[in-house]
C-alpha positions, 0 to 999 in steps of 0.5 A, a space after each residue: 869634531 875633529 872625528 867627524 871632519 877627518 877620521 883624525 887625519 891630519 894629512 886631510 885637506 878639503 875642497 875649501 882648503 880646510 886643513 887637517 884633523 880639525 878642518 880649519 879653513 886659513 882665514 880660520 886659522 889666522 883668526 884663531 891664531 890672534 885668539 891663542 895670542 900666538 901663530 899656529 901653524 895648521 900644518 902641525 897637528 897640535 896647532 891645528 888641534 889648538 885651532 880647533 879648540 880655540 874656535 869651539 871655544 869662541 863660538 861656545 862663548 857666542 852662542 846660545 846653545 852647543 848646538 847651535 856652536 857645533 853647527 856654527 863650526 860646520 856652516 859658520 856662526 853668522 850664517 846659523 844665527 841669520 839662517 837657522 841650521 840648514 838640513 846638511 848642518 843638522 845632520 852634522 850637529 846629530 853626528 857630533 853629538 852621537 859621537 860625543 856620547 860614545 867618549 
């Protein structure tokens, strides 16, 4: 995930104020922040790491499957499930797992 949203970079900042390797938006960020029970700074690359994971991690729990999990990181859980996964999303999803068969 974090490949695909920054190339790793955790100087990225988005459009939608989504900050650094793993891309968290904010609101996110303090969300995830009461699931790890601790404040995570998005601005340090192991808190947006954590993040991150955290996240991932919620939305596994969530979902029916990995896809729609990864496609719930990029177009947001809700949206997917009352939606579908629009084309942009798919896309993001074939890339993700692309990506994950190479590690």
């Amino acid at each position: 995930i974090a490949y695909q949203e920054s190339g790793w970079d955790q100087g990225q900042v988005s459009v939608a104020n989504a900050i650094g390797a793993m891309q968290v938006i904010p609101s996110s960020g303090q969300w995830a922040s009461g699931l790890a029970g601790r404040r995570l700074d998005l601005l340090r690359a192991s808190d947006n790491a954590t993040a991150g994971v955290v996240i991932l991690a919620a939305l596994t729990r969530s979902s029916s499957s990995l896809d729609t999990a990864i496609a719930g990181y990029y177009q947001g859980l809700g949206s997917v499930q009352q939606n579908g996964m629009y084309p942009d999303t798919l896309g993001y999803v074939a890339s993700v797992k692309a990506l994950m068969s190479r590690v």
